[in-house]
C-alpha positions in Angstrom: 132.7 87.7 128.2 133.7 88.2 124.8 136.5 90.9 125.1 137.7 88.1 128.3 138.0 85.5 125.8 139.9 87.3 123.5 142.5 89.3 126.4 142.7 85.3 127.1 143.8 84.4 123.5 146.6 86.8 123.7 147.9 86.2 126.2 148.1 83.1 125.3 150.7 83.6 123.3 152.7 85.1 125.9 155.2 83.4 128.2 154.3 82.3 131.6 154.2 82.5 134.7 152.5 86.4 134.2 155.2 88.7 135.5 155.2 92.7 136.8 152.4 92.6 139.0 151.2 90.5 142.0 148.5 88.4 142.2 147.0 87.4 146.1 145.0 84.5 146.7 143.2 84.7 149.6 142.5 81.2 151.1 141.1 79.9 154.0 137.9 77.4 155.5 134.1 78.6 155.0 133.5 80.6 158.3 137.0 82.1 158.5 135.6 85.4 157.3 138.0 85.8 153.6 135.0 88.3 152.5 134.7 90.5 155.5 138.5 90.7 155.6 138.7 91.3 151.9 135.7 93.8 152.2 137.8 95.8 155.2 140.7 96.2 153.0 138.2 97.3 149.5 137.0 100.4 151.6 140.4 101.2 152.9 142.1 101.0 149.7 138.9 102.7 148.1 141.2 105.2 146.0 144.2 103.1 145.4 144.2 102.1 141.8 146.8 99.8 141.6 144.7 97.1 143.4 141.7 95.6 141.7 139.5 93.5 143.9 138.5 90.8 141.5 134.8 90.1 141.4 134.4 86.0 140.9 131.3 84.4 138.9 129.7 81.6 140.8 126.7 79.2 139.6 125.2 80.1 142.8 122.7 83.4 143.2 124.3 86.4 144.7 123.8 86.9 148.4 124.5 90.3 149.1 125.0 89.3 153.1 128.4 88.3 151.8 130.4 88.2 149.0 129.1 90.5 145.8 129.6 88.2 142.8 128.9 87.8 139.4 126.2 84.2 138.9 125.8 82.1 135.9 123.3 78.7 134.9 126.3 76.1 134.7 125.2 75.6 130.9 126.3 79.1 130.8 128.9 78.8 133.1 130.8 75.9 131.1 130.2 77.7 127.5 131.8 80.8 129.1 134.4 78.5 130.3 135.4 76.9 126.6 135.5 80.5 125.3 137.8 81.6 127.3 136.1 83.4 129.6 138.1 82.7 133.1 141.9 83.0 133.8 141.0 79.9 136.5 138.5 77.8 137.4 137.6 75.3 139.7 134.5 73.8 140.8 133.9 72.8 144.7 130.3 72.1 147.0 129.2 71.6 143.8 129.2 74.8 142.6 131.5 76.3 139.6 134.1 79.1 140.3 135.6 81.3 137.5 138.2 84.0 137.7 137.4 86.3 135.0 140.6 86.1 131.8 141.2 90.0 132.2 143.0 89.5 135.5 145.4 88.1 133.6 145.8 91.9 131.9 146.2 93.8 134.7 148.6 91.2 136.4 150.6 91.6 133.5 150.4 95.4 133.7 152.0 95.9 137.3 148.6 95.5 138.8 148.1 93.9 142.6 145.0 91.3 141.9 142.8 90.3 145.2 140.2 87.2 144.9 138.8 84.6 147.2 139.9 81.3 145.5 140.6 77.4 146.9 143.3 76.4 148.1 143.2 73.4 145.8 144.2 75.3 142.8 147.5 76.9 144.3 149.5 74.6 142.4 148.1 76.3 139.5 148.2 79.6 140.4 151.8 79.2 141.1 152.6 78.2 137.4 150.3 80.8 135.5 152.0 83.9 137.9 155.2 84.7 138.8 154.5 87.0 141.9 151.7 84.8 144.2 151.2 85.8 147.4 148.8 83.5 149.2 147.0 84.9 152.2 145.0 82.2 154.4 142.6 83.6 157.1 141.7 81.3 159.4 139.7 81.4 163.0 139.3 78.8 166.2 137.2 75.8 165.2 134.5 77.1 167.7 134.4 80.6 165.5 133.9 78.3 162.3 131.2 76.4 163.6 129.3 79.3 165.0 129.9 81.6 161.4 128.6 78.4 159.2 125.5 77.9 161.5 124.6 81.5 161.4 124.5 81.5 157.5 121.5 78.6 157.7 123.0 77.2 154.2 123.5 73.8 155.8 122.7 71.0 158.3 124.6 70.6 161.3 125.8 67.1 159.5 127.3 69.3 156.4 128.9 72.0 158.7 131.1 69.3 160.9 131.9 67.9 158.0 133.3 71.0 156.6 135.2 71.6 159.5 136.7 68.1 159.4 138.0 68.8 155.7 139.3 71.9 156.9 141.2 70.7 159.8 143.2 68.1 158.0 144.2 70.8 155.4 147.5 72.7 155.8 149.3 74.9 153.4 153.1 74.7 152.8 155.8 76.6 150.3 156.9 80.3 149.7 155.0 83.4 150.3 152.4 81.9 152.7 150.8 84.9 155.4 148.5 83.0 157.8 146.3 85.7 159.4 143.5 84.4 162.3 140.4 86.3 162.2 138.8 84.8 165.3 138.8 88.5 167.2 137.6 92.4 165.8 137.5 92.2 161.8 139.7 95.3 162.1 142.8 93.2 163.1 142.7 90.9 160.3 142.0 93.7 158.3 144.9 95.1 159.1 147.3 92.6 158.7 146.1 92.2 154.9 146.1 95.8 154.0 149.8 95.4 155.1 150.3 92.0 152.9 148.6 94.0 150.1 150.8 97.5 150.7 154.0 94.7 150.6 152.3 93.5 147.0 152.2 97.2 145.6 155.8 97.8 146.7 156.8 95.0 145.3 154.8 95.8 142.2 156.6 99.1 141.7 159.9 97.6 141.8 159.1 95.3 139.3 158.1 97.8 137.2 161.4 99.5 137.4 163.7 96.5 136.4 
């Protein structure tokens, strides 16, 4: 957390919005599947080392049946927070989401940076980087239902209610890919390893200028 906070601090210092590389959110409703598509693309671009799949810390225990991420006690979570610790944050079901600061680094350095973030802090991602690619994976309302009911994490009550947010949420400006993930995984898997091959050519030309 410490050499976070202080890749934070420097860049800091620096203009933004981050420029060079390419930084894609990956948005979408609970259920849609954003880790099992983000998984399918982490083994397929095993080797390629100019995309970092960003590993989040939640206040919520790991559950290795989806996404692998980092957990801290929100005592902790907000301490790391006022040291710098997170290049975004956000909090949402009551639960605290960090980005860790260092994506900022390799953003900077031509990189192509992946994470699972809300669609509520777009806005914000648009102003800290120059290159945002936003990918939302969505699926049929019957697919969402099903996928939330499966996981057992909440009442029937809770899951419609997530839907209904959900439904009455749409997305709108530049360099929106809307990707369904209601059939095989593989599909949608392949329609964001080509986003992402798009965000490493893009990279490179950057680079160049």
């Amino acid at each position: 957390m410490m050499a976070s906070g202080l890749i934070e601090r420097e860049l800091s210092a620096a203009a933004f919005p981050i420029r060079d590389g390419v930084f894609v959110a990956v948005v979408g409703p609970s259920g849609a599947g954003k880790d099992t598509v983000i998984g399918y693309a982490r083994t397929l671009f095993a080797d390629e080392s100019r995309l970092e799949f960003v590993r989040r810390v939640i206040t919520r225990p790991s559950d290795t049946a989806s996404e692998d991420h980092d957990t801290l006690a929100d005592a902790a979570f907000v301490e790391a927070e006022a040291d710098g610790a997170f290049a975004i944050s956000w909090e949402a079901h009551g639960l605290r989401y960090g980005i860790p600061a260092d994506v900022d680094w390799s953003v900077a350095n031509g990189r192509v940076a992946i994470a699972n973030v809300s669609r509520a802090i777009i806005p914000v991602l648009r102003e800290r980087y120059a290159n945002l690619a936003i990918v939302e994976i969505t699926a049929s309302p019957e697919i969402l239902a099903e996928r939330l009911a499966m996981r057992g994490r909440e009442s029937r009550g809770e899951v419609l209610a997530r839907l209904s947010r959900s439904a009455n949420l749409a997305l709108s400006g530049p360099g929106v890919t809307s990707i369904d993930n209601s059939g095989p995984r593989e599909a949608a898997g392949e329609r964001f390893a080509d986003v992402l091959r798009k965000a490493m050519a893009f990279s490179d030309m950057s680079g160049l200028i």
